[in-house]
KOLGUTOR-999559 format. One record per atom (N, C-alpha, C, O): y, z, x. Coordinates in steps of 0.1 Angstrom, whole numbers, plus 5000, padded with zeros to 4 digits. Layout:
# KOLGUTOR-999559
YZX
...
//
This chain:
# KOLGUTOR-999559
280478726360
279378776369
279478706382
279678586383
279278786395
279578756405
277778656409
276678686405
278078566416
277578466419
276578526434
277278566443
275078526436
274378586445
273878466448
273578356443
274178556464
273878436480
272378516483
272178626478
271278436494
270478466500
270678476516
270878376523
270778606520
270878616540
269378546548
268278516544
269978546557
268978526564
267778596566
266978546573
267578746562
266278776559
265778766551
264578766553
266078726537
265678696529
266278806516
265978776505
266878916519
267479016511
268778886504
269378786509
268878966485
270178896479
271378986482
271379106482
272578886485
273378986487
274378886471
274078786464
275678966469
276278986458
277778906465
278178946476
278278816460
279178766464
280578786455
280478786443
281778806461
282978906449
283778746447
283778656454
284078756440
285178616442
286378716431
286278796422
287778646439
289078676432
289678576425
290278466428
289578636414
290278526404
291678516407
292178606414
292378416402
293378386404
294478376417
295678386415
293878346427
293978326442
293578216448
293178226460
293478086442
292878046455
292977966466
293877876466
292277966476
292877916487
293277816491
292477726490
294477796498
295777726499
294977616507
293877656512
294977516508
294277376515
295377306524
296477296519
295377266536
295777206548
296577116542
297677096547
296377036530
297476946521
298276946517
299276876517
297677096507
299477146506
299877176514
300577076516
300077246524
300877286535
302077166540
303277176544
300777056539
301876966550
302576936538
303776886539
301976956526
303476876520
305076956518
306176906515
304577096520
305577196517
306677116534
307877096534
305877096543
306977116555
307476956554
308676936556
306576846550
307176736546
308176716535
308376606530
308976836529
309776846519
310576886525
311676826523
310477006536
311777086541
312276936554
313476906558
311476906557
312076796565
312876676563
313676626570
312476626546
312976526537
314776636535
315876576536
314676756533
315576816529
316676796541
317776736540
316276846554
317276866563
317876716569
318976706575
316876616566
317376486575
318476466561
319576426563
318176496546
318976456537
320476516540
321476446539
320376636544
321776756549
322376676559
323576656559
321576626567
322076566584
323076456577
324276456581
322476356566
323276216563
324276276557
325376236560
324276386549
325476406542
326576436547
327676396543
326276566560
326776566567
327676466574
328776436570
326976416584
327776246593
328276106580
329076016583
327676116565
328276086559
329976136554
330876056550
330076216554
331576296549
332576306563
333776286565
331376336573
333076296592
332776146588
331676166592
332776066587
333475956589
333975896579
334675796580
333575976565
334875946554
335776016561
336575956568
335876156559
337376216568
338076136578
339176106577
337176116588
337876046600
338475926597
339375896604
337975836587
338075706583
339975756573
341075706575
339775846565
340875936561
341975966565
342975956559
341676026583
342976106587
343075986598
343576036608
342875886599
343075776608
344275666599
345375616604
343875666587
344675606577
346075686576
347075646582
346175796568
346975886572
347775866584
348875836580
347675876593
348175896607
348775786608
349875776612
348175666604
348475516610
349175496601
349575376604
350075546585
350675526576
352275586582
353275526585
351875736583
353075826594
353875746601
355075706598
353075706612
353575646623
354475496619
355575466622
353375426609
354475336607
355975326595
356575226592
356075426592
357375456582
357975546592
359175546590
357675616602
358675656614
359075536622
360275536624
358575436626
358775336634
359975276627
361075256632
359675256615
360575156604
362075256599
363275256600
361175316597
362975446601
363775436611
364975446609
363075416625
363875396638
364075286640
364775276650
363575166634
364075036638
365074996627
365774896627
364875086615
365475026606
365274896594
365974846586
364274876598
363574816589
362974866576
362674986574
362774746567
362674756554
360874846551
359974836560
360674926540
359474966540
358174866539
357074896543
358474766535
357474666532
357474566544
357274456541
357874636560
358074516566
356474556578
355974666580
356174436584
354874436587
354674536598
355574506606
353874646602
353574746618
352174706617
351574666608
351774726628
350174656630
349974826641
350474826653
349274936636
348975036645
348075046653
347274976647
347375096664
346275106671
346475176673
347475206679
345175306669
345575456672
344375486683
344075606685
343575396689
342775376700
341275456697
340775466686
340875506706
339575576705
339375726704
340275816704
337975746702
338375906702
338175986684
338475926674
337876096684
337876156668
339076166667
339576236676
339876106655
340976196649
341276306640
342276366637
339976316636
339876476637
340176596647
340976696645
339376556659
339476626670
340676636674
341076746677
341676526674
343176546681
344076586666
345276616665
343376576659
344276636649
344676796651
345676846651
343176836651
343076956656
343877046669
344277166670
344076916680
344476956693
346376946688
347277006695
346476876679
347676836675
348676776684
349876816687
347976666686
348476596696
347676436699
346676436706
348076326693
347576196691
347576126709
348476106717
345876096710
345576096726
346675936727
347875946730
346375826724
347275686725
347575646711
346775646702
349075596710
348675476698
349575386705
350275396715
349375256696
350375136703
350575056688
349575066680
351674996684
352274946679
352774796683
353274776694
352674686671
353074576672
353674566663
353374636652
354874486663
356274486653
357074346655
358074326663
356474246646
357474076650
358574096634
358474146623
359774016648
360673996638
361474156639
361374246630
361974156649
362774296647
364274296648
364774306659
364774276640
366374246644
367174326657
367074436662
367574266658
368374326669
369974266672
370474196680
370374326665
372174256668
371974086663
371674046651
372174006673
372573856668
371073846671
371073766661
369873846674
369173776680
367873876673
368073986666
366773836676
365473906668
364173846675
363873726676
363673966678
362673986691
361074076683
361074126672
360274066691
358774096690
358874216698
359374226709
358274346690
358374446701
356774516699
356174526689
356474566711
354974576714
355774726719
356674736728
355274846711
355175006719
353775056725
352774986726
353775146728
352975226734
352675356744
352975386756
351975426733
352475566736
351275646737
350275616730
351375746747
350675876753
350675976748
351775936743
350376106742
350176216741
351776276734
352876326737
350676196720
352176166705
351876336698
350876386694
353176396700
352776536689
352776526678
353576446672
351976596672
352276616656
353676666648
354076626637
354276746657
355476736659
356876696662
357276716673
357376646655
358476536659
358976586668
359176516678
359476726668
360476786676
360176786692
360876806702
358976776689
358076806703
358076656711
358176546705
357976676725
358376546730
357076486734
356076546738
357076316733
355876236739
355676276755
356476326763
354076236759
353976206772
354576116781
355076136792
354675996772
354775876776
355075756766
354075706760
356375706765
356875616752
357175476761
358075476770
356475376759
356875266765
357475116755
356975126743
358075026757
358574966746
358774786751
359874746754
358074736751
358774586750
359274446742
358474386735
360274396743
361074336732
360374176741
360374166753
359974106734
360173986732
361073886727
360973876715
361973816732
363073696724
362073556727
361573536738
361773476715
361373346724
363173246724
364273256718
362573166731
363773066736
364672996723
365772946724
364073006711
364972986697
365673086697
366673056690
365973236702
366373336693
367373336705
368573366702
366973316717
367873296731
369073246729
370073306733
369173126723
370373046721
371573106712
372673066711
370973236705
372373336698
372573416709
372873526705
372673406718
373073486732
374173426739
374873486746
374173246735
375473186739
376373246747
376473256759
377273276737
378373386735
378773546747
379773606751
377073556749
377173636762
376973596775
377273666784
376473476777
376173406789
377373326795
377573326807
378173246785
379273166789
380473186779
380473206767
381573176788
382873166779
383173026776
384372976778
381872916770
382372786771
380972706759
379772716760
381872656751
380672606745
379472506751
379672386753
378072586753
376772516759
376372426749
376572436737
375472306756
374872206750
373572236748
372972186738
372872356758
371672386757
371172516766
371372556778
370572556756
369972706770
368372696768
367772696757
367972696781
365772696778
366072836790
366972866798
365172866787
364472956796
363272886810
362572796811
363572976817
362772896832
361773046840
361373156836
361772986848
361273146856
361873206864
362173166876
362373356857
363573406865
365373396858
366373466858
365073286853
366273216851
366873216838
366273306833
367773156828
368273096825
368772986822
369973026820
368772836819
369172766822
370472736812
370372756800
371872686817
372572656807
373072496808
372572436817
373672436802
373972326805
375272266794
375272286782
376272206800
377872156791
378772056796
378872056809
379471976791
380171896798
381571956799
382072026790
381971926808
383171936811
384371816812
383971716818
385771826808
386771746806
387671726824
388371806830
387271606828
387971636846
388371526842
387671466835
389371486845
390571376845
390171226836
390471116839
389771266824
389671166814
387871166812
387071106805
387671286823
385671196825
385071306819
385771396817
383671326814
383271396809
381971406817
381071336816
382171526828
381371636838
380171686831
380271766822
378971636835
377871696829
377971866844
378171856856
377671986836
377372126846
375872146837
375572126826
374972206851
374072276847
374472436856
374972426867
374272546852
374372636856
372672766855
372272796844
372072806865
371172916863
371473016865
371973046876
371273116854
371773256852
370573346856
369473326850
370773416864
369873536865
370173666859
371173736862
369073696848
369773836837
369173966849
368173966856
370274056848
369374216858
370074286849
370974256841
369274436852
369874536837
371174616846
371274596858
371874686840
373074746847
373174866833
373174816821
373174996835
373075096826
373275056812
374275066805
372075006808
372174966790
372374846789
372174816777
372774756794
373474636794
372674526803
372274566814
372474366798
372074286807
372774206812
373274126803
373074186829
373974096829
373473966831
372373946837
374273856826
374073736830
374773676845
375973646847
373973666854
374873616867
374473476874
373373466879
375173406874
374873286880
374573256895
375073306905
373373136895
372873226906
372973036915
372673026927
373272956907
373072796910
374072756903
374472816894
374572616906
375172516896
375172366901
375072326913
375272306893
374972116896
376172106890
376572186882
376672006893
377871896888
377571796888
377471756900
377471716879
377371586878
376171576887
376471516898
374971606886
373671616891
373371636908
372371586914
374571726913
374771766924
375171896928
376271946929
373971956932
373772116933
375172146948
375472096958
375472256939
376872316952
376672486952
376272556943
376972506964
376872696959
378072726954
379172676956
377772816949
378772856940
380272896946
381372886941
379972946956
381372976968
382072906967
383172946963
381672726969
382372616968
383272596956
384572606954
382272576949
383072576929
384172666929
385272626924
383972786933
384972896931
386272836943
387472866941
386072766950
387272796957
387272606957
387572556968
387072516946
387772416949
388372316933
388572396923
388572206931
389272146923
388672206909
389372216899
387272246911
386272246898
386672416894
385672486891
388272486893
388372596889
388172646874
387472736870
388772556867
387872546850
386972576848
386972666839
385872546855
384272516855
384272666858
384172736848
384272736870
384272836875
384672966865
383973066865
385872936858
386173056850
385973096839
386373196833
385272986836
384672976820
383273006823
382573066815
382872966833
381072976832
380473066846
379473136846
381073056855
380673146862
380673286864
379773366868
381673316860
381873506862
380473576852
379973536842
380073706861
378873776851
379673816843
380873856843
378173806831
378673856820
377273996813
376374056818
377774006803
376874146795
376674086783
377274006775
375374136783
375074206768
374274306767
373174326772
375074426756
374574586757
373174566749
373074496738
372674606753
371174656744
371074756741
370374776731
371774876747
371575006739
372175036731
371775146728
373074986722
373575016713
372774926702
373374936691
371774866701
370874806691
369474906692
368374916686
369974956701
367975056700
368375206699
369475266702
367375256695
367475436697
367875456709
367675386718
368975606710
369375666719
368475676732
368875646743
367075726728
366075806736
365675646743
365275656755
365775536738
365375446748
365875366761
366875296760
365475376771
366475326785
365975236788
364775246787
366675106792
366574986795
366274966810
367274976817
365074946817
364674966824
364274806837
364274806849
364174686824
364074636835
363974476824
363674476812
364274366831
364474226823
363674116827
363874096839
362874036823
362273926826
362473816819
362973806807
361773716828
362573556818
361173486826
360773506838
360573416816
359373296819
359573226808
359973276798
359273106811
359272936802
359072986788
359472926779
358273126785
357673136772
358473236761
358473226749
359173336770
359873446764
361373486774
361473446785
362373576768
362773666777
362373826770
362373866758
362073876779
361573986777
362574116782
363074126793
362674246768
363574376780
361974476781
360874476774
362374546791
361274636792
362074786785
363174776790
361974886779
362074996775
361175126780
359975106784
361675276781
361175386784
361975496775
363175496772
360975606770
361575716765
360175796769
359375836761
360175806782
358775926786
359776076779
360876106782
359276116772
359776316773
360376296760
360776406757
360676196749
360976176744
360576236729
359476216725
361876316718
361076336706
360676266695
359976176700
360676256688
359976116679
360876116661
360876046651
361776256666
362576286653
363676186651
363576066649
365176296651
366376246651
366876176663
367976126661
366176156679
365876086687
366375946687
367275886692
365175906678
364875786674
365075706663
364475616658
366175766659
367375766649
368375716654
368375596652
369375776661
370375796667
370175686674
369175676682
371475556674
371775496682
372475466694
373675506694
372075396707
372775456717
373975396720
374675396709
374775346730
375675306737
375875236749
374975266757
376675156754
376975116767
377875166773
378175116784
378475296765
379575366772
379775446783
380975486785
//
């Protein structure tokens, strides 16, 4: 039975009520939109949760690639150490673009012919594609002054007592046999690159702790000295590195000698395989 109200004249009026309806309250409401909001911030984490598993994924990936191609082209063993930096940026996104914006590479202990050097790369707009050529491939070899002294052999035709590194320079040092006496020579070599090859050229010498130019030596009693240690000499580097790499330029400080390397345009395939020449 419906429930009767009194109006304001005082007549009853009849009031209907609907069962099973009733009206929704300002509380629930907010809790309905405080659910869809719990929902969507939950969507959002899961979301930005899963790109940076992926990204964390194809960064791994990539940095795995890169270092069993490097080890392929240097020749080195699978288990030998690459330290990659594949820089900033989504690797998703350049995955996408198919095309790796920087990576750079560190690599100690790289053999190289008689001697074994630190090589630091670094590269530009790397394709996904081997075939396809880099932006920009740069390369530098490190020797420190222990690994120098198996270079002997290319610097002098005369057994040295000692070789240090200086700035610029070279230093070598040997005695020599002059009329019963034993000739202390110091000689400084300045290395410059000449297509693939670095030469050693002498650029100073002392005898018996007395600097002469070299002009002299060549044209007086001290001809021995002269023909054994002065004439330049080589050593090829391109024939210990990939083809695609050009020897560009040499430095020498108290701490290292260093080659500089380039393969701008360079592909990243059979390239970097392929051994070069000083021919």
């Amino acid at each position: 039975m419906n429930p009767a109200t009194r109006g304001d004249t005082g007549e009853v009026r009849d009031t209907l009520e609907l069962p099973g309806l009733p009206a929704a309250t300002p509380k629930k409401r907010r809790r309905r939109r405080l659910g869809w909001v719990v929902a969507l911030v939950v969507i959002v984490v899961l979301i930005v949760v899963a790109y940076f598993v992926a990204e964390r994924i194809a960064r791994d990936r990539v940095g795995e690639t890169l270092r069993d191609e490097l080890r392929s082209a240097l020749g080195l063993p699978a288990s030998h150490p690459v330290v990659v930096d594949l820089g900033g940026g989504s690797m998703l996104a350049q995955l996408a673009g198919k095309s790796i914006d920087t990576a750079e590479a560190d690599i100690a202990g790289v053999p190289l012919g008689d001697i074994t050097g630190d090589v630091h790369l670094a590269a530009t707009g790397v394709p996904l594609d081997e075939n396809q050529p880099v932006t920009t491939l740069r390369a530098r070899v490190s020797v420190d002054e222990e690994n120098v002294q198996k270079l002997r052999g290319y610097i002098a035709d005369v057994d040295l007592d000692s070789i240090s590194l200086g700035d610029g320079v070279v230093d070598v040092t040997t005695d020599f046999a002059f009329f019963g006496l034993s000739v202390p020579v110091k000689a400084s070599v300045a290395p410059s690159v000449d297509d693939g090859s670095v030469l050693f050229d002498p650029k100073s010498v002392e005898i018996n702790g007395a600097a002469l130019p070299i002009e002299s030596v060549l044209e007086s009693r001290f001809g021995a000295i002269a023909e054994s240690l002065l004439p330049t000499r080589s050593f090829c580097v391109a024939e210990l590195l990939p083809e695609a790499m050009v020897l560009t330029a040499v430095d020498v400080t108290p701490r290292a000698f260093t080659l500089d390397l380039t393969a701008d345009g360079a592909g990243l395939g059979p390239q970097l395989e392929q051994l070069g020449s000083c021919d």
